[in-house]
VEXMIFI-757363 format. One record per residue (C-alpha): residue number from 1; residue in one letter; x, y, z. Coordinates in pm, 1 decimal. Layout:
<nodes>
@seq = NUM; type = A; x = X; y = Y; z = Z
...
</nodes>
This chain:
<nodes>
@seq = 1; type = X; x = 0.0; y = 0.0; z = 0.0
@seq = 2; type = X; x = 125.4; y = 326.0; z = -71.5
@seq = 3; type = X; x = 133.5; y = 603.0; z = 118.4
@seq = 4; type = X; x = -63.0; y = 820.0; z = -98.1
@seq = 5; type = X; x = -348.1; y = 688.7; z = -355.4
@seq = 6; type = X; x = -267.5; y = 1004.8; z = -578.6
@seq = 7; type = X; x = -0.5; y = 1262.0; z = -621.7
@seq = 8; type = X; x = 111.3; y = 1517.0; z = -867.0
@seq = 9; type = X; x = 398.8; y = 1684.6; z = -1022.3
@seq = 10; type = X; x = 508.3; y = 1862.6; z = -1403.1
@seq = 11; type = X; x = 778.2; y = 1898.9; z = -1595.0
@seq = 12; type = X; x = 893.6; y = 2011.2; z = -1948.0
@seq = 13; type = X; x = 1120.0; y = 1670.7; z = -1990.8
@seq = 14; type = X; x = 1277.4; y = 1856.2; z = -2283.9
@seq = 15; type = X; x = 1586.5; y = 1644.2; z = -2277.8
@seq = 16; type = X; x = 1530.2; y = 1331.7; z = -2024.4
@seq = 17; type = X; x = 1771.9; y = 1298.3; z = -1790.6
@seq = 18; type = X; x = 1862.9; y = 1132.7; z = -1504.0
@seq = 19; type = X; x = 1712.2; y = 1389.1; z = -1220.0
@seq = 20; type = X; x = 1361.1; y = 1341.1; z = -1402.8
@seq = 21; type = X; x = 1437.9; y = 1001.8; z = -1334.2
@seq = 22; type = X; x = 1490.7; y = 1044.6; z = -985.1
@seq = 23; type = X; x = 1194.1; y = 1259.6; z = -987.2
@seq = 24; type = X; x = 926.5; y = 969.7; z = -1158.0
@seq = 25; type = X; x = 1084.8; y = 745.8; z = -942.7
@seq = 26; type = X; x = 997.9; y = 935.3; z = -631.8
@seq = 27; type = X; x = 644.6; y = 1024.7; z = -740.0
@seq = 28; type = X; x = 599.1; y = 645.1; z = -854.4
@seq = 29; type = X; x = 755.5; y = 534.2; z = -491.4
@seq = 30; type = X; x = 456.1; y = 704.5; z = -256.0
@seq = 31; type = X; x = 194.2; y = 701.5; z = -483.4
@seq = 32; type = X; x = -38.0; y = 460.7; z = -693.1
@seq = 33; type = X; x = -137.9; y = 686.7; z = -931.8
@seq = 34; type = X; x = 91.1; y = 971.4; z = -1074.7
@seq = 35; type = X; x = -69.6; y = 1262.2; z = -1252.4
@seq = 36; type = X; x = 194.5; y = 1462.3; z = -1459.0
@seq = 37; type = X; x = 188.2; y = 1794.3; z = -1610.8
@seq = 38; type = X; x = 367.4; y = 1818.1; z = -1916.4
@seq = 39; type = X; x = 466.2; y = 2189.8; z = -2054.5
@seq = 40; type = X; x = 268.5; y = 2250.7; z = -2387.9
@seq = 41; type = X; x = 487.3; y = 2446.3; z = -2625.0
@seq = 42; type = X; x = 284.4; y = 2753.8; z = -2572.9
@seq = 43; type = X; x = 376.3; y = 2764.0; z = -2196.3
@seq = 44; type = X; x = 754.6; y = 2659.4; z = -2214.3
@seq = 45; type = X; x = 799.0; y = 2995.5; z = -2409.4
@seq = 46; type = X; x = 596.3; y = 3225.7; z = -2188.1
@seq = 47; type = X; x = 821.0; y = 3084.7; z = -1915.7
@seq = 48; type = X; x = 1123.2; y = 3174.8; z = -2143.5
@seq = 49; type = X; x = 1207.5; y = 2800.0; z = -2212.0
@seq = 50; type = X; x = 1307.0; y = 2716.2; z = -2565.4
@seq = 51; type = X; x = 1245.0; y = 2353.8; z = -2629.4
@seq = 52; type = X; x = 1434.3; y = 2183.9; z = -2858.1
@seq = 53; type = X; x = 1120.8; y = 1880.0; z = -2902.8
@seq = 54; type = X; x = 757.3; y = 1985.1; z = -2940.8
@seq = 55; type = X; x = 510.1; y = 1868.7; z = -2704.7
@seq = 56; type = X; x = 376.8; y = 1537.5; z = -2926.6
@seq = 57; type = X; x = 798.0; y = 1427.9; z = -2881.1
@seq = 58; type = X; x = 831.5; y = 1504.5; z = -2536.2
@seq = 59; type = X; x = 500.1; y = 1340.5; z = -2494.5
@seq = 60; type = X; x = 591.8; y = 1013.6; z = -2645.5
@seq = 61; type = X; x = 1000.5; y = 1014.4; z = -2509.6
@seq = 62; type = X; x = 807.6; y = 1034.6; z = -2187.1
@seq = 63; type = X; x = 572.1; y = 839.3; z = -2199.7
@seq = 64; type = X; x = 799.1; y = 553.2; z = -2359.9
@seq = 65; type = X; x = 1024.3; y = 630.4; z = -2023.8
@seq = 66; type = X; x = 768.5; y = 571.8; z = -1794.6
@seq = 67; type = X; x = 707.7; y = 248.8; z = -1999.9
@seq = 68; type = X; x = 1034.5; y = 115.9; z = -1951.8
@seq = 69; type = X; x = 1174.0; y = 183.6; z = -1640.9
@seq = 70; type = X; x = 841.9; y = 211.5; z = -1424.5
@seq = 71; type = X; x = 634.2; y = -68.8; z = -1573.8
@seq = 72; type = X; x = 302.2; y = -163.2; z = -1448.3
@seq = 73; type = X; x = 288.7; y = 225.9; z = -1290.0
@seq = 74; type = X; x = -28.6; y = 359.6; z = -1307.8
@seq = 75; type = X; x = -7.6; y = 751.8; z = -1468.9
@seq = 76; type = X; x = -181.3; y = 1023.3; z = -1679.8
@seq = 77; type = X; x = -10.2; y = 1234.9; z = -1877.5
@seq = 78; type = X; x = -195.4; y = 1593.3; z = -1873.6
@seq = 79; type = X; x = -107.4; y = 1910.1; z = -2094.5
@seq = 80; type = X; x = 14.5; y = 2202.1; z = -1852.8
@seq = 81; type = X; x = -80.7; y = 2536.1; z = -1992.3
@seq = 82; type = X; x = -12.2; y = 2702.2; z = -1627.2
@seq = 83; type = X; x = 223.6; y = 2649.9; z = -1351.9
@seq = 84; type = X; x = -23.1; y = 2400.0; z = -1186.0
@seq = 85; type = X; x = -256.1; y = 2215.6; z = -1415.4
@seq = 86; type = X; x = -500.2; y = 1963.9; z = -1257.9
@seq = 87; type = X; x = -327.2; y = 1959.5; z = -918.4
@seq = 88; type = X; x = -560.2; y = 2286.3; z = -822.7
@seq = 89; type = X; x = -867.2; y = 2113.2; z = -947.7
@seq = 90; type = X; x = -881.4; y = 1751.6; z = -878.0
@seq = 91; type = X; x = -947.2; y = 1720.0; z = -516.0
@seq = 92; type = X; x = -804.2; y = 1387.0; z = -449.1
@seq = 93; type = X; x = -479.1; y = 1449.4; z = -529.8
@seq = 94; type = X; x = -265.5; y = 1460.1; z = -207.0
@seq = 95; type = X; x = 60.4; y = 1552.9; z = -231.9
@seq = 96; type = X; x = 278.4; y = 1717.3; z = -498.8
@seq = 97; type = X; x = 635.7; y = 1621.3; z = -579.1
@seq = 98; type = X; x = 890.3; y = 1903.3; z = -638.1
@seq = 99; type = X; x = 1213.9; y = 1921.3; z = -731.7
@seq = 100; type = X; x = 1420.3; y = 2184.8; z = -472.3
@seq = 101; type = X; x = 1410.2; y = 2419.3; z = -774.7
@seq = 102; type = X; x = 997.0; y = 2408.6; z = -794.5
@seq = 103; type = X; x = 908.7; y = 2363.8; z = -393.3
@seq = 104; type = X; x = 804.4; y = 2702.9; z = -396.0
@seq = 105; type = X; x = 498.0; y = 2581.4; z = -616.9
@seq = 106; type = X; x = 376.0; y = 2400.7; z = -342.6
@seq = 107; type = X; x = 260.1; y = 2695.6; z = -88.8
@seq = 108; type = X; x = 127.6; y = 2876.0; z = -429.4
@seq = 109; type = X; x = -70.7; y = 2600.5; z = -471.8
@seq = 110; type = X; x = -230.8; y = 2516.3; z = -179.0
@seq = 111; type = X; x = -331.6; y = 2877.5; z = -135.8
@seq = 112; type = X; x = -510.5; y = 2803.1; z = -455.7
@seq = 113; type = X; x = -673.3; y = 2515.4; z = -353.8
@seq = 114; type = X; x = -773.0; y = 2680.5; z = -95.6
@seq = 115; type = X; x = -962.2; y = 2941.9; z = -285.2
@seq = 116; type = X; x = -1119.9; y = 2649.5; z = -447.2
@seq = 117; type = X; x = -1255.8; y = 2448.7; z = -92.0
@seq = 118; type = X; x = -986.6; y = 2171.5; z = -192.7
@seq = 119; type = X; x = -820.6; y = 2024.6; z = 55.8
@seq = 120; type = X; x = -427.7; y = 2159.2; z = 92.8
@seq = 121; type = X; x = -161.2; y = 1887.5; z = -78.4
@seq = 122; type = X; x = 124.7; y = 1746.2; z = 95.7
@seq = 123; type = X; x = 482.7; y = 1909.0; z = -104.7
@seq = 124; type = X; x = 739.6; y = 1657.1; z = -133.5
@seq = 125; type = X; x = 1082.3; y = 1791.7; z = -234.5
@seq = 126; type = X; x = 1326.5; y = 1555.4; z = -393.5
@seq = 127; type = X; x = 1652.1; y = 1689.2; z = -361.8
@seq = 128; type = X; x = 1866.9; y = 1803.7; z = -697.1
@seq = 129; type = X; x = 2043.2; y = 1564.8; z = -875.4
@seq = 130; type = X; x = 2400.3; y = 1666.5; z = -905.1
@seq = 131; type = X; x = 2608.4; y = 1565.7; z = -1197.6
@seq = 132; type = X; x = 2984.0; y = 1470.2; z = -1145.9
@seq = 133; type = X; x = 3136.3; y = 1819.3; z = -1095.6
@seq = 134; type = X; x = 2898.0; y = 1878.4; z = -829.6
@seq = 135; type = X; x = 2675.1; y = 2106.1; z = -1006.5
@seq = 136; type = X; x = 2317.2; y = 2045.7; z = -1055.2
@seq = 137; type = X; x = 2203.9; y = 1857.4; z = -1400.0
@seq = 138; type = X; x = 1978.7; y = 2041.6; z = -1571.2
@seq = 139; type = X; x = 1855.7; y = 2033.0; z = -1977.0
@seq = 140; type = X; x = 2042.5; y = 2322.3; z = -2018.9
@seq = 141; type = X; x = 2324.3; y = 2179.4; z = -1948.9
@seq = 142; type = X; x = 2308.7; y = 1883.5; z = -2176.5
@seq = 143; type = X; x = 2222.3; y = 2115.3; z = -2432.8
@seq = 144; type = X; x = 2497.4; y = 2306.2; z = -2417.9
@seq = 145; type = X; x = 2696.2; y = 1997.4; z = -2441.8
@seq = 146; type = X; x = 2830.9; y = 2032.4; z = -2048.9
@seq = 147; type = X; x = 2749.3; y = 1686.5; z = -1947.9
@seq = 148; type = X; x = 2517.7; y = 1359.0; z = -2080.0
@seq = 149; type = X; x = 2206.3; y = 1299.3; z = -1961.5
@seq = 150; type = X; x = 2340.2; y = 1070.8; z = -1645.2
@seq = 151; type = X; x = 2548.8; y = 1385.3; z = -1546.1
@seq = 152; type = X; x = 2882.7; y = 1280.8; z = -1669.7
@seq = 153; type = X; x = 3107.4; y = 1582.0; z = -1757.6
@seq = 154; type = X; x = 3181.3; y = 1604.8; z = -2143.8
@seq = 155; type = X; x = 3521.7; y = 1697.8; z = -2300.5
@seq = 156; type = X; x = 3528.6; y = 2088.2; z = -2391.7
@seq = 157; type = X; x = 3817.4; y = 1943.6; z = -2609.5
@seq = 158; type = X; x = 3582.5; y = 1893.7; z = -2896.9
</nodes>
């Protein structure tokens, strides 16, 4: 039994990499549903995000993720066109899970919930995942050809 029946969280899982892992695998570790917001396209660039995959991609690399290294997990897979999606509506989710970056969402939203006569969500921060040098992986970073997506360090010496 697990200690929550159904939690939240949202991403833009641009590039996967391992702290999204580490993030699913939290979520998927308390929880026997997962409801997760994905960034449409429209959103990532009012955030200032440029996304290298469009939404249908990210939807399907994730999706195929979640497939293979969480299988028989029980998820949806909702569009986020704000910073909180269905986590301010549905009333029976019961926590949301944060990366350190995002656990200032959490307060934001449970004043909103509030608003709404929803019950407020438990936040559950999952510490960074830092890549070799210490520093924290990010999409950016893989991007910019920094480190790979388990947070090894790439030559510069290209």
């Amino acid at each position: 039994m697990s200690e929550f029946s159904l939690v939240a969280m949202g991403g833009t899982f641009d590039i996967i990499h391992r702290g999204h892992i580490i993030l699913l695998s939290s979520a998927f570790e308390i929880s026997d549903k997962v409801i997760i917001g994905l960034t449409s396209d429209e959103f990532a660039k009012r955030k200032g995000k440029t996304v290298s995959n469009k939404y249908e991609k990210r939807l399907a690399n994730l999706t195929e993720i979640i497939f293979k290294e969480f299988p028989n997990s029980s998820f949806q897979i909702s569009k986020l066109e704000n910073d909180f999606g269905p986590a301010v509506l549905e009333p029976k989710v019961e926590a949301l899970v944060v990366s350190d970056e995002t656990s200032n969402q959490g307060d934001a939203l449970n004043k909103l919930r509030a608003q709404k006569s929803l019950p407020p969500v438990k936040i559950i921060t999952v510490p960074m995942f830092l890549a070799k040098d210490g520093s924290r992986i990010s999409t950016t970073r893989i991007k910019n050809s920094e480190i790979d997506p388990e947070g090894n360090l790439l030559s510069i010496d290209k």
